[in-house]
C-alpha positions in Angstrom: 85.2 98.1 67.4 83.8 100.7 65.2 81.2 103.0 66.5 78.3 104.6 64.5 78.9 108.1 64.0 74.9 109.1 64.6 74.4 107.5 67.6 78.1 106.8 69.7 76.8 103.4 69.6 79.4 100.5 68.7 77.9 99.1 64.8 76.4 96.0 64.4 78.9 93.3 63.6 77.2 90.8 61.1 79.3 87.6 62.3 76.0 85.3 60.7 78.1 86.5 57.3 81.3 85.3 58.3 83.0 82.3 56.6 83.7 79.3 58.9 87.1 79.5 58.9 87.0 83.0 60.8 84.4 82.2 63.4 86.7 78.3 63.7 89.3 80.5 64.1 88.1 83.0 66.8 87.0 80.1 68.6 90.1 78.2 68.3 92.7 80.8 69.3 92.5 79.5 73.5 90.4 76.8 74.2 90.4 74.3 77.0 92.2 71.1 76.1 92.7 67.8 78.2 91.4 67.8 81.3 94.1 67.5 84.4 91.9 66.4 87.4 94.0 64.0 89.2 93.4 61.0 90.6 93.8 62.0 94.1 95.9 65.3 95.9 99.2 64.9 97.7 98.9 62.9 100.8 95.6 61.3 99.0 93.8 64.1 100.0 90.2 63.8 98.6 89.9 68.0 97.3 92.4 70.9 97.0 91.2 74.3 98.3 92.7 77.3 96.3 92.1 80.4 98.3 93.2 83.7 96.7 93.2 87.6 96.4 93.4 89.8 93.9 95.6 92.7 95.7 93.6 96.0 93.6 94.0 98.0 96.6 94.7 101.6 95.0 94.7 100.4 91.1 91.1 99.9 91.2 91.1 103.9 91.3 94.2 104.3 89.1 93.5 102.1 86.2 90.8 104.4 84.7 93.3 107.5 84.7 91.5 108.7 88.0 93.0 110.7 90.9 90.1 110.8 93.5 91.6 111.1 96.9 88.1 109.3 98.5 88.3 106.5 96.0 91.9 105.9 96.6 91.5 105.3 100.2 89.0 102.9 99.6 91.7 100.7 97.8 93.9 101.9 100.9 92.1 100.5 103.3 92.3 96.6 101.2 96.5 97.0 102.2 96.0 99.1 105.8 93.0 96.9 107.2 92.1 94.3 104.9 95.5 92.5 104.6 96.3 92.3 108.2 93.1 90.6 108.8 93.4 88.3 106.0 97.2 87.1 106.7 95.9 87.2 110.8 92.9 84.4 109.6 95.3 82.6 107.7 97.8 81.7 110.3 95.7 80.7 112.7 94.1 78.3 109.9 97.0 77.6 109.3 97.3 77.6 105.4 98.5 79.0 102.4 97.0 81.2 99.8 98.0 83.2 96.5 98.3 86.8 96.3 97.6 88.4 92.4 99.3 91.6 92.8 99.3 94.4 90.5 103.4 95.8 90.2 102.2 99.5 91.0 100.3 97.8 94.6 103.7 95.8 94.7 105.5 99.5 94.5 103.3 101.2 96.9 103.3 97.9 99.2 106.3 96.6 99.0 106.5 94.9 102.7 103.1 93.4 102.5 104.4 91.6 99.8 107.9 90.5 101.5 105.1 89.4 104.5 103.0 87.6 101.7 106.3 85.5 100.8 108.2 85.5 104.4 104.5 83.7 105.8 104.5 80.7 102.5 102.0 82.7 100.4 102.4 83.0 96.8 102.7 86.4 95.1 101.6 86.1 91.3 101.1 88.1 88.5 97.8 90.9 88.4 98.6 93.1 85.7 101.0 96.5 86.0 98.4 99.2 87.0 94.6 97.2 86.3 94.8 97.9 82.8 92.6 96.8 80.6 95.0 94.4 78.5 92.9 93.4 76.1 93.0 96.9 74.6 96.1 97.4 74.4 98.4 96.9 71.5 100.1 93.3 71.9 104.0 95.2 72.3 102.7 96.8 75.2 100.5 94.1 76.7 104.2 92.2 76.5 106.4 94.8 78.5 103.7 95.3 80.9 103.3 91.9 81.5 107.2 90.9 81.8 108.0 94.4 83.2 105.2 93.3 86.4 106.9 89.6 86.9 110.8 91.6 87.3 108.8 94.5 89.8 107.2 90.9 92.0 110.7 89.2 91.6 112.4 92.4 92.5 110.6 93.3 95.6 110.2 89.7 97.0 113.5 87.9 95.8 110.8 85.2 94.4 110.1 84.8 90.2 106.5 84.4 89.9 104.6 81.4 88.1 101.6 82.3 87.7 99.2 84.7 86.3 95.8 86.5 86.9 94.9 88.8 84.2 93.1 91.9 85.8 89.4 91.6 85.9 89.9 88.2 84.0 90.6 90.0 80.6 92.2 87.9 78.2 93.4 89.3 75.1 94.2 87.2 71.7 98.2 87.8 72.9 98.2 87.4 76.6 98.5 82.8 76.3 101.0 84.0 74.1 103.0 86.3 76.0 102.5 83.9 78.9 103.8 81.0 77.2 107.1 83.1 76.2 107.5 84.0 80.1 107.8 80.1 80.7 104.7 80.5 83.5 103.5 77.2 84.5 99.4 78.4 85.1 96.8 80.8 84.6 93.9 81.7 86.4 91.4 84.0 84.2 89.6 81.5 82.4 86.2 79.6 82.7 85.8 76.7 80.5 85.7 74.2 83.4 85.5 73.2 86.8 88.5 71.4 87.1 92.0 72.2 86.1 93.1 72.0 82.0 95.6 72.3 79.7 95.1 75.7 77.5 95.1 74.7 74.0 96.4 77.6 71.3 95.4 77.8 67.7 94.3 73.8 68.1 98.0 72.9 69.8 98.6 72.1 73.6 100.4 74.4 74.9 102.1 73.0 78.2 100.1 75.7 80.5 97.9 74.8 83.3 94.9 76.9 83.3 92.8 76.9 87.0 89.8 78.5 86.0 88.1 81.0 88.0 84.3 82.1 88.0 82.4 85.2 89.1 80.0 82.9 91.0 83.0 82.0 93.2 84.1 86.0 93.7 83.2 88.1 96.4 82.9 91.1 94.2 79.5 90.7 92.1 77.8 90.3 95.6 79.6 92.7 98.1 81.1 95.7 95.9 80.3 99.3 96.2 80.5 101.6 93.3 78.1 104.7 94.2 78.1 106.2 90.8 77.5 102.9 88.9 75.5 100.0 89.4 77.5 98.0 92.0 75.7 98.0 95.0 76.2 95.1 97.6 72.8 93.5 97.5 73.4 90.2 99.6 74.0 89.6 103.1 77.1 87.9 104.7 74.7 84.5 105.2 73.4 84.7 101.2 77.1 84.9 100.3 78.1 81.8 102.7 75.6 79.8 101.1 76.3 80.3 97.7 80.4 79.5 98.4 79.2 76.5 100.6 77.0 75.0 98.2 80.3 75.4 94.7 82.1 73.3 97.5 79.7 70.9 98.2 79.6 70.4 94.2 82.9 70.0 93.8 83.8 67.7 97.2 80.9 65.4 96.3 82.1 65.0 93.0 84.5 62.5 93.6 88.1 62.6 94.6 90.8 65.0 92.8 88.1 68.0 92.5 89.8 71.4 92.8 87.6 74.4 95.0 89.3 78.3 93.9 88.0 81.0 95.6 88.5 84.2 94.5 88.4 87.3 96.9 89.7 91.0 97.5 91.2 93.1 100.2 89.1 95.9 100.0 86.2 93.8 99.7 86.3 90.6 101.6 88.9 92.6 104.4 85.9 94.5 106.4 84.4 92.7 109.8 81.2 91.6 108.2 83.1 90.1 105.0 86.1 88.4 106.8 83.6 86.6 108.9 82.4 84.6 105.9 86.0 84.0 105.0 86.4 82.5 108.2 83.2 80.5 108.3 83.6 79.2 105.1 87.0 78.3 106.2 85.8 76.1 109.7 83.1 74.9 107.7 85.2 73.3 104.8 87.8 71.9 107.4 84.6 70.0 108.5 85.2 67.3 105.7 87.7 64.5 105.2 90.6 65.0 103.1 91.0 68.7 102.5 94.3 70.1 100.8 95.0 74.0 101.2 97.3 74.9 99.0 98.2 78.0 96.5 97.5 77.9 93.0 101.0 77.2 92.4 101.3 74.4 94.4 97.8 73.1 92.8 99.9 73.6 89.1 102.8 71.6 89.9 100.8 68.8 91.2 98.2 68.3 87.8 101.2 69.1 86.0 102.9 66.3 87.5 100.4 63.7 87.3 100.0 64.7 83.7 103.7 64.1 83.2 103.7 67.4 81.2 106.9 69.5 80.6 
């Protein structure tokens, strides 16, 4: 977008002038097609709970070019204190979650992700370094994104499936690009509660999208940023609540409703954080019919049902 050259301010785009067929078409490049809520999960299980974690650690720092050594340790501290808390929680749970990992954390990290795999996580697709894909030119969106799935595959000895685009930024190419790495599912999108088929250009496109939402991230109410404006404004209990009551929604929906949580190392990894991981956790195990799974599993399942290819 062009910026006015008085004030450094990007220039009003008059889209009340544009024909239909642009604004149809903007619209129409990814949209949410059929729905895929099943009729029930495997085992008949009345919900499916999709716990995952976006693996930033140090690329939070890196992906804006900076080389503070304070910053950087705050990522640190997602792989060095975070993860062995998370994976600890897990196991005595007893389930099985998805890891979006950026290839650089993969590089840096490479036996927290063999432990990710060797323990029945998933390990998925976050990007190369954080970037900001939807600025980038679409040939190097592309060899990012392929380059990242051969770094996972590499380092684990498992192809990933699935992708989370970093900070949920979805570019006009990145369905593409997906679709031509044969991924079965996404996870950036929004349009729904449930699972969907991503439509492109007004055509099915065989991918499952699992749509995330910043209501069900730990980051808008627990991140620190001291020279912006993130500032942790709600307490461990306001957070429970909030998470409690998208699951209540969902479980008292009916059967074959699909719960995704989305949460970080650094963030959700420190005592006070973890502890509404884990009460969350007891209190969801509370109700009949609960499937943990990873968002791959939850994929081939609605894919499945929906007897897609």
């Amino acid at each position: 977008m062009s910026k006015d050259s008085k004030t450094g301010l990007p220039e009003q785009v008059e889209s009340w002038r544009w024909p239909e067929q642009k604004w149809r078409g903007i619209v129409d490049k990814v949209r949410a097609g059929r729905s895929l809520r099943p009729a029930s999960w495997p085992g008949g299980a009345h919900t499916a709970v999709a716990l995952s974690f976006d693996s930033d650690h140090e690329t939070q720092v890196l992906r804006w070019g900076h080389e503070s050594p304070g910053r950087l340790s705050a990522g640190q501290y997602g792989a060095r204190a975070g993860m062995p808390r998370i994976r600890d929680l897990l196991r005595r749970y007893d389930i099985k979650a998805s890891f979006f990992v950026p290839a650089v954390i993969a590089l840096l990290h490479p036996d927290e992700q063999r432990a990710n795999v060797a323990e029945g996580h998933e390990v998925a697709i976050h990007s190369w370094i954080h970037e900001l894909n939807s600025q980038l030119p679409p040939e190097h969106e592309r060899d990012l994104q392929m380059r990242a799935a051969d770094t996972l595959e590499a380092i684990t000895g498992v192809r990933p499936v699935g992708i989370r685009t970093p900070s949920w930024d979805f570019s006009p190419h990145t369905l593409a690009i997906t679709r031509e790495m044969g991924l079965i599912y996404d996870s950036s999108l929004m349009a729904d509660d449930d699972p969907y088929e991503l439509m492109e250009d007004g055509k099915p496109t065989n991918v499952v999208e699992l749509p995330v939402e910043w209501i069900r991230d730990d980051a808008p109410y627990l991140a620190m940023d001291r020279f912006g404006a993130a500032r942790p404004y709600m307490p461990p209990s306001g957070v429970i609540e909030v998470f409690k009551r998208e699951f209540h929604g969902v479980y008292q929906s009916g059967p074959g409703g699909l719960f995704l949580l989305t949460m970080h190392p650094h963030i959700i990894g420190h005592w006070s954080r973890i502890q509404i991981l884990e009460a969350l956790i007891q209190h969801i195990r509370g109700h009949a019919g609960i499937w943990f799974a990873t968002h791959a599993d939850v994929a081939r399942h609605v894919r499945a049902q929906a007897k897609m290819k």
